[in-house]
C-alpha positions in Angstrom: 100.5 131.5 108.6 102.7 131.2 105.0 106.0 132.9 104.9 106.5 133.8 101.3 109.9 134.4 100.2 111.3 135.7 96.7 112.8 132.4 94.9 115.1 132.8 91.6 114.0 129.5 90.0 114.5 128.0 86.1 111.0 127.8 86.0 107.2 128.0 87.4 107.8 124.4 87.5 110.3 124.3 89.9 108.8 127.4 92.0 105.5 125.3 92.3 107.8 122.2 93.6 109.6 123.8 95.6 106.2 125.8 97.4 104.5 122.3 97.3 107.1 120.5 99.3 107.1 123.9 102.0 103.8 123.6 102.2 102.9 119.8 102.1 105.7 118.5 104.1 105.7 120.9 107.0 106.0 119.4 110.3 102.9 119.3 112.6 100.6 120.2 109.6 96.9 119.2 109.0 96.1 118.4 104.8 94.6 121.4 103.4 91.5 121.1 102.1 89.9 123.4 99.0 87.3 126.2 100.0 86.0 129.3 98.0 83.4 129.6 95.3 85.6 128.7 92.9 86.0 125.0 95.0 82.1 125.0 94.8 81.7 126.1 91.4 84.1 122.6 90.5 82.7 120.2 93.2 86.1 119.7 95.5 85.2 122.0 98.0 86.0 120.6 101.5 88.4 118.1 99.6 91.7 117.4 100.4 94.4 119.0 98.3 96.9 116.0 97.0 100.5 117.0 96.5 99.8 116.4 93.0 97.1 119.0 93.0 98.9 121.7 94.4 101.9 121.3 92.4 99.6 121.8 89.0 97.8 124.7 90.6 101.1 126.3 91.7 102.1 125.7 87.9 99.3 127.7 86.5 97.5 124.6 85.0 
């Protein structure tokens, strides 16, 4: 389960850091991998999501 909090950050930028430190550095947590059509539709489903991944997703790119 995510918590999801309000944050008052600069920028998306430093949302999407700070979401993808919660959510890649959490203790006792397996990687995430992608799923979904859109995952399909791109060829990464059952991939794992790299930190550097989630960061860009989080930032809208």
């Amino acid at each position: 389960m995510i918590r999801v909090t309000t944050l008052y950050a600069g920028s998306a930028g430093a949302t999407a850091a700070y979401y993808t430190k919660y959510l890649t550095q959490a203790d006792g947590e397996e990687p995430g991998v992608w799923v979904g059509g859109q995952a399909e539709k791109f060829g990464i489903a059952g991939s794992v999501v790299s930190t550097e991944a989630l960061e860009l997703l989080l930032s809208g790119l």
